[in-house]
N, C-alpha and C positions, 0 to 999 in steps of 0.2 A: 152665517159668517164662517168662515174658513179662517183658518190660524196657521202661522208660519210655523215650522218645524226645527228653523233656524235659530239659536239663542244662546250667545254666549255665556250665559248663567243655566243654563239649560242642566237635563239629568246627562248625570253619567255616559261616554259615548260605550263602555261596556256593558251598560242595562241592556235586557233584552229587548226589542223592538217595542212588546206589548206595557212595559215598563215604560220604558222614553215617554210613549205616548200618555200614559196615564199620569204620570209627571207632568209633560207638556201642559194634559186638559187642567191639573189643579194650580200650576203657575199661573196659567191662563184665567181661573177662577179667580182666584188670590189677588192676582192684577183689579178685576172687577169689584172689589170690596165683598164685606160680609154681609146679610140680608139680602141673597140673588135670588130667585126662584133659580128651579132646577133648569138644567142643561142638557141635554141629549147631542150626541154627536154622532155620527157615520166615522168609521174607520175603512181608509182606503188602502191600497197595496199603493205607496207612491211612485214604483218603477212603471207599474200598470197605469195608473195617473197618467203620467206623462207622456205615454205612448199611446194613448185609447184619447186621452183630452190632453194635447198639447198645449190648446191656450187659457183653460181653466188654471193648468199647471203654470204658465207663464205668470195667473191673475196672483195664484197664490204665492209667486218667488222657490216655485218648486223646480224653475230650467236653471239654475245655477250651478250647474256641478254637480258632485257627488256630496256636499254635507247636508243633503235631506235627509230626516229619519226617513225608515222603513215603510211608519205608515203614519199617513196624513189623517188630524182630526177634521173632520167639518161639521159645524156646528149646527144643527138643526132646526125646524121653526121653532119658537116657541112652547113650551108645553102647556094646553089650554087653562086656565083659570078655573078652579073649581070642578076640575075630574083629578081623580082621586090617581096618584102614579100611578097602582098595580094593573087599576082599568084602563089607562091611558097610554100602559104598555104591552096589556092585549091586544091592542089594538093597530101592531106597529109590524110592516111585513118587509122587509129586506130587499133590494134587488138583487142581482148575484153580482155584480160590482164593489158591493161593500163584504169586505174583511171581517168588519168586526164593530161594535156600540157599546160607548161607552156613556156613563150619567154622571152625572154632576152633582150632588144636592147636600144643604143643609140640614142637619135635624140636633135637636135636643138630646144625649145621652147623659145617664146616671151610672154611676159607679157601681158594681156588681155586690156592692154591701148594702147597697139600695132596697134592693129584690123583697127585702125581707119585710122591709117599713111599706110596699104599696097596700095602699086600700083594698080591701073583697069588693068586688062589686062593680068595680069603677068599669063603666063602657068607654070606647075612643076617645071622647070630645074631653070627658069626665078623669080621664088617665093623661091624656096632652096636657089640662092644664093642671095637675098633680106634679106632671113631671116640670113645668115651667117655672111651676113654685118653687121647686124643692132645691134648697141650699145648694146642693151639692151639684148641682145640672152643669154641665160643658153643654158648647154649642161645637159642634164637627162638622167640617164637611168631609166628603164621604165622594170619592171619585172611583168609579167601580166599570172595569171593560172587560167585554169579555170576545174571544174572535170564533170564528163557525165552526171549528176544531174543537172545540171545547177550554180552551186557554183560557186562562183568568187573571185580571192582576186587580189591586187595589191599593187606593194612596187615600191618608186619613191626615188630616188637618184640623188639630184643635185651633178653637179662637182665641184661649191665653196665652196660647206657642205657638201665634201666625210667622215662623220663618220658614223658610225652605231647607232648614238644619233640621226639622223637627217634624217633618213627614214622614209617617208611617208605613210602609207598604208593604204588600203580603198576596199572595193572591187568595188565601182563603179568610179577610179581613171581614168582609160585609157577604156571608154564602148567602143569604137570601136576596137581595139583589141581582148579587150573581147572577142569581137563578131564574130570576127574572128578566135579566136582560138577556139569558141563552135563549128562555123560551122565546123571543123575537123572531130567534132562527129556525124555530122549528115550521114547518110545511103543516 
């Protein structure tokens, strides 16, 4: 699924390109409600768009003029059911048409005075549902792109401050992600 670039409630026309976009994808989340599975998108150069696939660019409302962002998200299949993100993004190789990838996902965060109450011992399964329990838990979604340069942006969306006033962004918000979605680019 492809998404318009187009939005009058949209970010800022002074954010940088990699910004709009990651704004774009969690307005876009946000629209979808909370409990989504994860998102995966391709990030395009949308002046390249348009001249390489005119009528893809037509599908999306990308021939309109000049108020396209910079760069278009397109939304990716599905992320399969019961493969674990970090293997599932081993697994993910770029053509050289794509800019740049961005992810979408929800998770459970605990507050950094947390740290100190987790249990010794707890493996994955055993830690998830410690963290689900535990009083103090947010649920965030976590929108993280990063382009083949090594650029990074991030936008964070708590679910008791679902507005678009109260997103987060930074590019070094989620660095292991991050870091995950560059290795995609690597050869």
């Amino acid at each position: 699924m492809a998404m318009s670039n187009v939005s009058s409630s949209g970010p800022p026309m002074a954010a940088s390109p990699l910004t709009r976009a990651v704004l774009e994808i969690d307005e876009y989340a946000a629209g979808l409600g909370w409990d989504q599975p994860a998102r995966l998108f391709a990030l395009v150069d949308t002046a390249r768009l348009r001249s390489q696939e005119p009528d893809l660019a037509a599908q999306l409302g990308l021939d309109e003029g000049d108020t396209a962002a910079p760069l278009t998200p397109i939304e990716q299949d599905e992320i399969p059911a019961g493969v674990a993100l970090d293997e599932f993004l081993g697994t993910i190789a770029w053509p050289d048409a794509v800019a740049g990838c961005a992810l979408a996902v929800e998770r459970l965060m605990l507050p950094q005075s947390a740290e100190a109450s987790v249990p010794d011992g707890l493996d994955g399964s055993a830690l998830t549902d410690w963290v689900a329990s535990h009083p103090d838990r947010q649920e965030v979604r976590m929108t993280v792109a990063v382009l083949r340069d090594g650029t990074r942006e991030s936008a964070l969306r708590l679910r008791e401050k679902d507005s678009p006033n109260e997103v987060l962004t930074g590019a070094g918000l989620v660095p292991g992600l991050a870091e995950a979605l560059a290795a995609t680019f690597e050869d």
